[in-house]
C-alpha positions in Angstrom: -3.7 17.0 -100.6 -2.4 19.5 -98.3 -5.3 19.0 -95.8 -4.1 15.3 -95.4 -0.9 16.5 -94.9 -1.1 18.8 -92.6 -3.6 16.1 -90.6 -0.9 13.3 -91.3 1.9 15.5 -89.8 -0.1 17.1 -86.9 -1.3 13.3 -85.7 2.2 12.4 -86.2 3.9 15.4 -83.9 0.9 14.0 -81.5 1.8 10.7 -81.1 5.4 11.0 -80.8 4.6 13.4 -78.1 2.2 11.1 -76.1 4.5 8.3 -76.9 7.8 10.0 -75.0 5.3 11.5 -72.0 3.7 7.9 -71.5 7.5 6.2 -70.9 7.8 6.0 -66.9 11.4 7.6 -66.7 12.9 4.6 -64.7 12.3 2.7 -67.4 14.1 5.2 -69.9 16.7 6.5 -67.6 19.2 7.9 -70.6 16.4 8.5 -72.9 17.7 6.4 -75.6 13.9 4.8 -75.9 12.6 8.2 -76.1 15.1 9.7 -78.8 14.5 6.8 -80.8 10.9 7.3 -81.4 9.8 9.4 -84.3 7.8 9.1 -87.9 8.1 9.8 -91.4 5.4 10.1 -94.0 5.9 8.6 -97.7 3.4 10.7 -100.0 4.6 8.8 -103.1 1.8 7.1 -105.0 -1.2 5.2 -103.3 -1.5 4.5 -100.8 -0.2 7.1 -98.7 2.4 5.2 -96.1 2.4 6.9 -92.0 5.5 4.7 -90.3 6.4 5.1 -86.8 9.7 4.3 -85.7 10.9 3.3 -82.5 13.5 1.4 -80.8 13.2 -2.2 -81.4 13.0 -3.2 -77.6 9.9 -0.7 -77.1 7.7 -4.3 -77.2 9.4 -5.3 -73.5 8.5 -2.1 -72.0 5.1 -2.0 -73.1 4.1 -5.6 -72.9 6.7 -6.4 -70.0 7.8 -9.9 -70.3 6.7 -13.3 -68.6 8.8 -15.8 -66.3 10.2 -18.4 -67.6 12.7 -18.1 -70.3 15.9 -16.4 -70.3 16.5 -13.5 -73.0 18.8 -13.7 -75.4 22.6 -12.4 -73.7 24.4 -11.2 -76.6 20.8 -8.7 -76.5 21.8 -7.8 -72.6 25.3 -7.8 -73.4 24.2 -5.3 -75.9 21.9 -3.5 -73.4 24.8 -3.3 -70.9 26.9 -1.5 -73.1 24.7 0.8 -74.4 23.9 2.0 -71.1 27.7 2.1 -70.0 27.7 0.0 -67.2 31.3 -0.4 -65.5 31.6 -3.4 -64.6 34.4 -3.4 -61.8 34.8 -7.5 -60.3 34.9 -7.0 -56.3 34.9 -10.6 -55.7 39.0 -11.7 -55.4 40.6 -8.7 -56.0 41.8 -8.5 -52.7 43.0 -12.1 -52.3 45.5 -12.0 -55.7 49.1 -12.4 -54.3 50.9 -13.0 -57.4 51.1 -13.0 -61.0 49.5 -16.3 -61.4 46.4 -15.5 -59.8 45.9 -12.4 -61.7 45.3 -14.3 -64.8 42.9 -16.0 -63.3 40.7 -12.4 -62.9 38.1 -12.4 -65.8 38.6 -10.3 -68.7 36.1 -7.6 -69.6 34.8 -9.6 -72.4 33.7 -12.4 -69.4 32.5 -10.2 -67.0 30.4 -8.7 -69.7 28.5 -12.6 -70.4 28.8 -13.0 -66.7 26.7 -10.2 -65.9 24.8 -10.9 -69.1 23.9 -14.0 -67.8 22.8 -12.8 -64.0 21.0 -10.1 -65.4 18.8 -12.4 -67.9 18.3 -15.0 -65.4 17.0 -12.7 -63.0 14.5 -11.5 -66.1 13.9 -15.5 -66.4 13.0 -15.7 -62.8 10.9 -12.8 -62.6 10.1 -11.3 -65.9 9.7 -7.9 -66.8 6.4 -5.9 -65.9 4.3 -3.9 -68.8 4.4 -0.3 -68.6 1.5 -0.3 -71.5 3.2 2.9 -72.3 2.5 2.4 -75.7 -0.7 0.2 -76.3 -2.7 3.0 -73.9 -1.2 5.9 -76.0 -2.1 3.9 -79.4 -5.7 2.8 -78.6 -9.0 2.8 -80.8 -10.4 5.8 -79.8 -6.8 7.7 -81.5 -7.1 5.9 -84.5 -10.7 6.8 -85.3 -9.8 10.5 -84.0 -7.3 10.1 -87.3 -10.0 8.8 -89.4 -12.4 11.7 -88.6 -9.9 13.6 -89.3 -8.7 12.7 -92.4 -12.4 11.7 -93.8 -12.9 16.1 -92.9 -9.5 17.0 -94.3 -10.0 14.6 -97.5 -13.1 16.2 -98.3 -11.6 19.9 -98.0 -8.6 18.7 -100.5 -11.4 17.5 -102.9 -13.5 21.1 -102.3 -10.3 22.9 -103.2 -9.6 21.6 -106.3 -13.0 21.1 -107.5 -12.9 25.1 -106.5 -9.6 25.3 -108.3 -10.7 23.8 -111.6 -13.7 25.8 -112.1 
């Protein structure tokens, strides 16, 4: 079974590759998309299992989403502090006078929902556009380059050890 494996793992390395160069950069500024995407090979029994892994929010970029509903904020809460926003509150700053009023500045925690919130409603209001990043780079014609490959590399693991047993 080398053949297949050295088919399995060259498509593989392929993909990944096409994968990362098909993500427009402004819509993988820190690369976190790109470093997440990558594939492991389980040759253990039948059939023989090919995953590819890739951030879970990969879906959005390549399908983009439609108006009309608000994403979930505790995901764009998330989002925000992956991406290490600061989020610095301009609006009243300059009007506290006293100690009372200072309380009444949001905490982190709230200006985290708040922009949560503002962020997904603006997502709501105009969706997110498709990138197709990934359903271009995973099309028909790759998959049955993979099956002509793997029918040609089947058959030289069979030649070999027929070859090998006689």
């Amino acid at each position: 079974m080398e053949n297949i494996q050295n088919t399995l793992e060259t498509w593989g390395a392929k993909i990944v590759a096409a994968l990362k160069a098909a993500i427009p950069p402004e819509k993988d500024p820190d690369q976190s998309l790109s470093n997440s995407i990558s594939f492991s090979i389980n040759y253990a029994g039948f059939p023989i299992v090919f995953e590819l892994q890739l951030a879970d929010y990969y879906q959005f970029i390549d399908q983009g989403r439609k108006p009309g509903k608000f994403p979930p904020p505790d995901v764009i809460a998330k989002w925000i502090q992956n991406k290490k926003l600061n989020i610095i509150q301009k609006s009243g700053l300059k009007s506290i006078k006293n100690q009372n009023q200072m309380s009444k500045v949001l905490s982190q925690q709230s200006q985290l929902k708040s922009l949560a919130y503002l962020i997904g409603r603006k997502i709501a209001r105009e969706g997110i556009p498709a990138t197709n990043f990934y359903s271009n780079t995973l099309n028909p014609d790759v998959f049955q380059e993979l099956n002509n490959n793997l029918s040609a590399a089947f058959k030289q693991d069979v030649i070999s050890i027929m070859n090998y047993e006689l």
